[in-house]
C-alpha positions as semicolon CSV with decimal commas, in nm:
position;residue;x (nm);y (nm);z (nm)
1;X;7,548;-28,270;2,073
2;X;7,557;-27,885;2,020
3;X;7,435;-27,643;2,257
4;X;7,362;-27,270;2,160
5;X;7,327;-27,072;2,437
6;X;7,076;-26,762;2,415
7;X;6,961;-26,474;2,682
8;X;6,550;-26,518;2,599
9;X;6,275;-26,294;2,786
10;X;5,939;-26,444;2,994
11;X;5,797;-26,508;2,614
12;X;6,121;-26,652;2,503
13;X;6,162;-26,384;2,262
14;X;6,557;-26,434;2,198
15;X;6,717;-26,083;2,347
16;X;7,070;-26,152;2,244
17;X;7,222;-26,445;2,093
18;X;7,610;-26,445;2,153
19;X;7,672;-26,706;1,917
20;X;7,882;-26,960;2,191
21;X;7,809;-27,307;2,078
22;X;7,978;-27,584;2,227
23;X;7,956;-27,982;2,274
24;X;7,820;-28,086;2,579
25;X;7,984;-28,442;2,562
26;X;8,334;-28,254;2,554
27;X;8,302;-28,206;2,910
28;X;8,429;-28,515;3,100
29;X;8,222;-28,715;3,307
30;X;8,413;-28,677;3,640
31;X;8,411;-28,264;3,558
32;X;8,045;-28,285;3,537
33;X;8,000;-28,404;3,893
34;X;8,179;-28,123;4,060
35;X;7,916;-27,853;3,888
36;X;7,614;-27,726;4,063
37;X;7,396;-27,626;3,711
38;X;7,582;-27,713;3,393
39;X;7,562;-28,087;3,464
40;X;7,177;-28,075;3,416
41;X;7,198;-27,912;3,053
42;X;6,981;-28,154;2,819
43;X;7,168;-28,229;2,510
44;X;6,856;-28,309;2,328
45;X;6,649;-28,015;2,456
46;X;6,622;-27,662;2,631
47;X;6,745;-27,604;2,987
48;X;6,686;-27,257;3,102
49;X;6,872;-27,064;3,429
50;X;6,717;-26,765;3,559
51;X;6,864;-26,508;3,740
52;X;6,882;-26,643;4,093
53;X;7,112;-26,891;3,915
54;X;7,336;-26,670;3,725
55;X;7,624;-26,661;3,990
56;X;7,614;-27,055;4,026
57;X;7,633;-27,101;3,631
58;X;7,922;-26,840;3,654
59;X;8,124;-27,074;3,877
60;X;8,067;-27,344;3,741
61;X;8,166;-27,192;3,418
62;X;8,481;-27,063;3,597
63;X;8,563;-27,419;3,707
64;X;8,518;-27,570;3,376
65;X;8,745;-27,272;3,203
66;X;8,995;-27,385;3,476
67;X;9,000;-27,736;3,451
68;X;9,014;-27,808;3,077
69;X;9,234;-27,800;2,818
70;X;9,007;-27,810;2,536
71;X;9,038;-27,429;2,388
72;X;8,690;-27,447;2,222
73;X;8,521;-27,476;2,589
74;X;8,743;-27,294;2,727
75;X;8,644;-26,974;2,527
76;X;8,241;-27,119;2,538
77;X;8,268;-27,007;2,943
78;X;8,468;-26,712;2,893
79;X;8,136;-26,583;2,671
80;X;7,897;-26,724;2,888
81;X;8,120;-26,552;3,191
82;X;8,061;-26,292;3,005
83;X;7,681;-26,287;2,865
84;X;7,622;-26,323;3,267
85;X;7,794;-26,011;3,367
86;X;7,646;-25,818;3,148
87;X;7,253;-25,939;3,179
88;X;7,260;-26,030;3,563
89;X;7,078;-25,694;3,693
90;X;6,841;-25,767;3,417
91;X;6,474;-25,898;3,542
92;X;6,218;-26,134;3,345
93;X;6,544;-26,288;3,120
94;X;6,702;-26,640;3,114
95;X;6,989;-26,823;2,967
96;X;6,857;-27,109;2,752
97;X;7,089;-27,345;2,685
98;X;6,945;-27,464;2,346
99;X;6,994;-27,854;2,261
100;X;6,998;-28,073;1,949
């Protein structure tokens, strides 16, 4: 299953889409357990994170960039790093994880 991620306002007006799409299911099962956020992104619909939970979707996007191999993902949470640092002081936004 694809996910495109997207920063979306109160209205979920889409604010900036980064184009970083990825496969959920590439992320291994025992990875999964170790995060605190990205382990409750619905393949098959939208999961949103709002800014009290930027800093624990950044680590677990750090531990995922550090614990695969897979070069795809890898990149997917360096640009989700990324879309974080530079919308976190933002207010009324969220990341929407966008699923199949």
């Amino acid at each position: 299953m694809a996910i495109n991620v997207l920063v979306v306002n109160e209205l979920i007006d889409v604010i900036k889409d980064p184009n970083i799409i990825f496969h959920i299911y590439d992320l291994e099962a025992n990875l999964l357990k170790n995060l605190k956020l990205l382990k409750y992104v619905d393949p098959y619909s939208d999961t949103y994170f709002n800014t009290l939970q930027f800093e624990d979707l950044k680590k677990d996007c750090e531990f995922v960039k550090n614990n695969l191999k897979d070069n795809n993902i890898i990149e997917s949470m360096k640009k989700i790093m990324d879309l974080i640092d530079d919308v976190k002081d933002d207010t009324g936004i969220f990341i929407l994880f966008v699923g199949d």
